[in-house]
DSSP file (Angstrom, degrees, kcal/mol; ACC not computed):
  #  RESIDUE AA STRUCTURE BP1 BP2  ACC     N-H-->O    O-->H-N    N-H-->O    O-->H-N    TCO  KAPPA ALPHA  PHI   PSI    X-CA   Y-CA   Z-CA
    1    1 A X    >         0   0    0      0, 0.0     3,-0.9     0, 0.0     5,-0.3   0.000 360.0 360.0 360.0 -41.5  -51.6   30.3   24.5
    2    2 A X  T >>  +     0   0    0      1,-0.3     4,-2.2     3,-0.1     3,-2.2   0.966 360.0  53.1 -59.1 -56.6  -50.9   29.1   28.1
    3    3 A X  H 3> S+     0   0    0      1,-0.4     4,-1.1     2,-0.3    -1,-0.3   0.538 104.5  54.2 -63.0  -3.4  -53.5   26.4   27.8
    4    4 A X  H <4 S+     0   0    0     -3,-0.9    -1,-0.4     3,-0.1    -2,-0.1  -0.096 114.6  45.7 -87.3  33.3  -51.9   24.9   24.3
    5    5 A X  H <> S+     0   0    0     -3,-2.2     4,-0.6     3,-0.1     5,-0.5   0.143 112.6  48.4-142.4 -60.4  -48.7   24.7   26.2
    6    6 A X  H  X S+     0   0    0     -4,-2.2     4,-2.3     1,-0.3     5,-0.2   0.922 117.8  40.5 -40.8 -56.2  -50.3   23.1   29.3
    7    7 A X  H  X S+     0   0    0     -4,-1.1     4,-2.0     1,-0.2     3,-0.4   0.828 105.0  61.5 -65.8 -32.1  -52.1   20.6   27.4
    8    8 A X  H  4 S+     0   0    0      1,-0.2     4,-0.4     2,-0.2     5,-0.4   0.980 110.4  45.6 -38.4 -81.9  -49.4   20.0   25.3
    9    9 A X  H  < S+     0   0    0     -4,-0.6     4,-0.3     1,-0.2    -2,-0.2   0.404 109.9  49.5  -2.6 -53.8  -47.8   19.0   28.7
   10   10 A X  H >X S+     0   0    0     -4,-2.3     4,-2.2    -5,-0.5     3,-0.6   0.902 110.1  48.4 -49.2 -71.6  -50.5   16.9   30.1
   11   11 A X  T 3< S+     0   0    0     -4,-2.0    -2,-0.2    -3,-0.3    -1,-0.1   0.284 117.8  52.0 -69.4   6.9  -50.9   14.7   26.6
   12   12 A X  T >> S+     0   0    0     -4,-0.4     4,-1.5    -3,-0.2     3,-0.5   0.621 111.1  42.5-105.1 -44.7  -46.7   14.6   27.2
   13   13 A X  T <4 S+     0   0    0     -3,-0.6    -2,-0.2    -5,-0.4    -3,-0.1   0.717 120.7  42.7 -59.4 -36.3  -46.9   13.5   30.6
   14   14 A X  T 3< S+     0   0    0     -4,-2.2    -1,-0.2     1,-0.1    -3,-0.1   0.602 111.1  51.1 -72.5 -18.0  -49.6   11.0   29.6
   15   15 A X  T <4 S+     0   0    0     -3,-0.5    -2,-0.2    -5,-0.1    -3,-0.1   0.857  95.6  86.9 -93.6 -33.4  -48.1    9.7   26.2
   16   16 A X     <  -     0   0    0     -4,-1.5     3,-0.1     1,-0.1    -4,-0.0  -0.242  57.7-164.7 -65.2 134.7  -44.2    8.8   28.1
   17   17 A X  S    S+     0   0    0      1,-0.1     2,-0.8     2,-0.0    -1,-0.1   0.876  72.8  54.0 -76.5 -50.9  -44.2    5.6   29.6
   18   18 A X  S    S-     0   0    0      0, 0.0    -1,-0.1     0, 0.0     2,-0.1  -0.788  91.4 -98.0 -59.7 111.0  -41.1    6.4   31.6
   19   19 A X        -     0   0    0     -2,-0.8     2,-0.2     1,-0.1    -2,-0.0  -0.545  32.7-111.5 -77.4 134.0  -40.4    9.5   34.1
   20   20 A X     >  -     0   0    0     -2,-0.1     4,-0.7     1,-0.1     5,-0.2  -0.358  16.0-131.3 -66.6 105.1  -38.7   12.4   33.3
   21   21 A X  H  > S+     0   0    0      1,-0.2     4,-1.7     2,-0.2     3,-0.1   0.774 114.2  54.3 -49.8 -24.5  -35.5   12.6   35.0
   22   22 A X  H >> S+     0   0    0      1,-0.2     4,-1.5     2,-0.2     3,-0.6   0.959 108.6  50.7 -51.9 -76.0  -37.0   16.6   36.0
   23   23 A X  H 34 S+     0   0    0      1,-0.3     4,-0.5     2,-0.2    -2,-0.2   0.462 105.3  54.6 -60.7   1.7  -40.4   15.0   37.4
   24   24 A X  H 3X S+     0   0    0     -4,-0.7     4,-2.6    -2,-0.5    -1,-0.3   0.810 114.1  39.4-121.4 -58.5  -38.5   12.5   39.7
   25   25 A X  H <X S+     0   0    0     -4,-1.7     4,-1.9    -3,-0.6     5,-0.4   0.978 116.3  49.4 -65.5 -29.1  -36.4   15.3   41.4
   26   26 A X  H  X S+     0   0    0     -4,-1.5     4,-1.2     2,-0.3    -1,-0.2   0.802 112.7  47.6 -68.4 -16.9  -39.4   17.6   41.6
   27   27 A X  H  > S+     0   0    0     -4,-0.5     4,-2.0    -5,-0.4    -1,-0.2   0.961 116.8  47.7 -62.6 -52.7  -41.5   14.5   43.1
   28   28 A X  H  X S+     0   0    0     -4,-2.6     4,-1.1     1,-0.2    -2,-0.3   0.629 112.7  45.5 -80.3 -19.7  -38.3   14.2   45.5
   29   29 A X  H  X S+     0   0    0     -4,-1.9     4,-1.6    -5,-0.2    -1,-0.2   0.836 116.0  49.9 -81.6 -37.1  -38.0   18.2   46.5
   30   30 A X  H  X S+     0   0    0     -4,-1.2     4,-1.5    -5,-0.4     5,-0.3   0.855 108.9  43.7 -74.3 -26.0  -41.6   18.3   47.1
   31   31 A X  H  X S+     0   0    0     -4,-2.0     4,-2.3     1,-0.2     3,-0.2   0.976 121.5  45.5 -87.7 -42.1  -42.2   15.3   49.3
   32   32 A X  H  X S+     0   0    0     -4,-1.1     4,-1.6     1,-0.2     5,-0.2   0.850 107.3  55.6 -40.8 -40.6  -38.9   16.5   51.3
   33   33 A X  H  X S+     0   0    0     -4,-1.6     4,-1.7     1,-0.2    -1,-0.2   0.810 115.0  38.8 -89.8 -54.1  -40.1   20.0   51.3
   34   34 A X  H  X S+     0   0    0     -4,-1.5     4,-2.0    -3,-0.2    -1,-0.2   0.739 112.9  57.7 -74.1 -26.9  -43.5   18.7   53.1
   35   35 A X  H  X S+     0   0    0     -4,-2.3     4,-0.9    -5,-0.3    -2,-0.2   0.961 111.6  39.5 -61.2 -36.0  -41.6   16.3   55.1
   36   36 A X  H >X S+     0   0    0     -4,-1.6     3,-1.2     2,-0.2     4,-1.0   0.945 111.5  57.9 -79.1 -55.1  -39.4   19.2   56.6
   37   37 A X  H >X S+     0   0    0     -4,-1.7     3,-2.2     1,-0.3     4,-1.4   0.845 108.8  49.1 -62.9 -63.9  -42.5   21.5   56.8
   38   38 A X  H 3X S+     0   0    0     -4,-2.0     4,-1.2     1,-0.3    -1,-0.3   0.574 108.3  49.8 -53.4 -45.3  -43.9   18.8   59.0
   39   39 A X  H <X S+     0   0    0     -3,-1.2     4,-1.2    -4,-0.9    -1,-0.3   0.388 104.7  55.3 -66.1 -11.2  -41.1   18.3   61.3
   40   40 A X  H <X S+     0   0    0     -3,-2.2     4,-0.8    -4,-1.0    -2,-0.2   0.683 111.5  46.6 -94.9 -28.0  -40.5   21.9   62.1
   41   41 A X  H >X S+     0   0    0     -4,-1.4     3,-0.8    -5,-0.3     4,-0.6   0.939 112.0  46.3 -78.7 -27.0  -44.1   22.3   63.3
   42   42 A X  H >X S+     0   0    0     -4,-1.2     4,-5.0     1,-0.2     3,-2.6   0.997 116.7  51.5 -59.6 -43.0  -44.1   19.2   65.3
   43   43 A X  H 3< S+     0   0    0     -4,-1.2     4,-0.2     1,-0.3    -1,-0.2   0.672 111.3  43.9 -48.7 -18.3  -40.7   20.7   66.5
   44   44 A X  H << S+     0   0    0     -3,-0.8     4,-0.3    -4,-0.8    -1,-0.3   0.087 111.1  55.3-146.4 -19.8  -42.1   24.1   67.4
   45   45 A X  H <X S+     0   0    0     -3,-2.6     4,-1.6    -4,-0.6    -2,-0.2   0.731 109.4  47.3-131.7 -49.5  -45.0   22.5   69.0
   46   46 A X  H  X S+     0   0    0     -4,-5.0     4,-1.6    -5,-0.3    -2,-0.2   0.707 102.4  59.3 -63.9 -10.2  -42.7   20.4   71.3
   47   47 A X  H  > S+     0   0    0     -5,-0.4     4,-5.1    -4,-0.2     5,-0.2   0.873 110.6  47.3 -73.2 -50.1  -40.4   23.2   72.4
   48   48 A X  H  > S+     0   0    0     -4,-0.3     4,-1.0     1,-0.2    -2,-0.2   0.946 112.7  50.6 -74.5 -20.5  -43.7   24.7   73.7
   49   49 A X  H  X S+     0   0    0     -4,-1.6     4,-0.5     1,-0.2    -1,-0.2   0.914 113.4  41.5 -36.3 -54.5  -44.5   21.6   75.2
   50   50 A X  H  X S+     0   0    0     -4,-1.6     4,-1.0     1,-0.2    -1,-0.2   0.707 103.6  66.1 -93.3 -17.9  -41.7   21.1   76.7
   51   51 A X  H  X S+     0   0    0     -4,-5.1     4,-1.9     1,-0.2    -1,-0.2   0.733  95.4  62.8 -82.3  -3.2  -41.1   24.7   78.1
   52   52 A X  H  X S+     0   0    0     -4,-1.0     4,-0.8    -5,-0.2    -1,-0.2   0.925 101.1  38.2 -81.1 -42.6  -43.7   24.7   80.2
   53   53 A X  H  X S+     0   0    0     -4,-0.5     4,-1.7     2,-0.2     5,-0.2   0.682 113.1  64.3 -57.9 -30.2  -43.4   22.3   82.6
   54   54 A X  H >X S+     0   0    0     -4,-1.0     4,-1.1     2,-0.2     3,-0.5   0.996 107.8  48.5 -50.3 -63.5  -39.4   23.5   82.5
   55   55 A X  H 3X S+     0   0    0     -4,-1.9     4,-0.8     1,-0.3    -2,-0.2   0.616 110.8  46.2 -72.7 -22.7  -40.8   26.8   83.7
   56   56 A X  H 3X S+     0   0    0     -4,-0.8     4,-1.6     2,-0.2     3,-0.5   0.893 114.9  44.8 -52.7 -53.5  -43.1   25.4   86.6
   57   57 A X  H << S+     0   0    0     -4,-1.7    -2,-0.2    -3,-0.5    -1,-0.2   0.561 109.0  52.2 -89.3 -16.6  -40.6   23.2   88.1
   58   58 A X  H >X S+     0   0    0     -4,-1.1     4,-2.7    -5,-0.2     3,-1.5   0.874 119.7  50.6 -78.9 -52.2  -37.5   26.2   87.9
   59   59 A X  H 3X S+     0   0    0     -4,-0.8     4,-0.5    -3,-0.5    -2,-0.2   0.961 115.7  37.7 -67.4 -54.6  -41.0   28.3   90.0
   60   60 A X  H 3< S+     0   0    0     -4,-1.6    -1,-0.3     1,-0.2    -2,-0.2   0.153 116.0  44.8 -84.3  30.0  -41.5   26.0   92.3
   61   61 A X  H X4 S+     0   0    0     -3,-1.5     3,-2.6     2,-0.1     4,-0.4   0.763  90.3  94.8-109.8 -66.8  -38.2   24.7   93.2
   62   62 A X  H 3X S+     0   0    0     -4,-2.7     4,-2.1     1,-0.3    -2,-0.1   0.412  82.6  47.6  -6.7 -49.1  -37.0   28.3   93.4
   63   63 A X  T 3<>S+     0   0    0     -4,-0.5     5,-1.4     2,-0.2    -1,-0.3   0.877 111.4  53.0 -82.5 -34.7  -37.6   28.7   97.1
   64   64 A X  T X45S+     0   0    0     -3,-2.6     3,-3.4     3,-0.2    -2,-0.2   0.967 107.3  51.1 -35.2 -78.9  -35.7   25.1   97.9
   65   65 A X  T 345S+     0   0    0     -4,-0.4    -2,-0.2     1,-0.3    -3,-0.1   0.917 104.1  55.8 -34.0 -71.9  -32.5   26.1   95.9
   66   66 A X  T 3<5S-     0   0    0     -4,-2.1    -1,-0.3     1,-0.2    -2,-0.1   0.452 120.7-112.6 -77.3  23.7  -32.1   29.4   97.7
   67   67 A X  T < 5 +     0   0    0     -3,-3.4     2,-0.3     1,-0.2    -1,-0.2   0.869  60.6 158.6  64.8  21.8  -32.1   27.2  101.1
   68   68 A X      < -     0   0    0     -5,-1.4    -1,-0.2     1,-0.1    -2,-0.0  -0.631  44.4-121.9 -55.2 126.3  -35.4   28.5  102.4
   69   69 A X        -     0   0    0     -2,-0.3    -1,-0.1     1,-0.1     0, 0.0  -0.367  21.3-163.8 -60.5 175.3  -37.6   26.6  105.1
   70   70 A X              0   0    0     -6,-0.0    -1,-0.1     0, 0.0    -6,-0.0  -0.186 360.0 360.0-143.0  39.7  -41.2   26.0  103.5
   71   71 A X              0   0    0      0, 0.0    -2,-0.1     0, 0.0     0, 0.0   0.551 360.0 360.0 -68.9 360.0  -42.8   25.3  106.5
């Protein structure tokens, strides 16, 4: 039963010359959907980037700030 409903679907998809005002937002939620996906790991992946070198420079400063010699 699924697969007469799929193929119906297919051979529907295939016969219309013209896109289905559905398929054109579901094209447009899916390629956002991957865009976003993409940008929260690059985000996620710069936070740790960036927090490491933050943490170094906070270690070694530390003794400077509180007006210590470092002779």
């Amino acid at each position: 039963m699924f697969s007469e409903i799929a193929e119906r679907q297919l051979t529907k998809i295939g016969d219309s010359e013209e896109m289905n005002p559905f398929h054109i937002i579901y094209l447009a939620i899916s390629v956002l959907g991957i865009y976003l996906f993409v940008r929260l790991c690059f985000f996620f992946k710069d936070k740790k980037r960036l927090r490491v070198p933050s943490h170094n420079v906070s270690n070694v400063s530390y003794p400077f700030l509180k007006g210590e010699s470092h002779d």
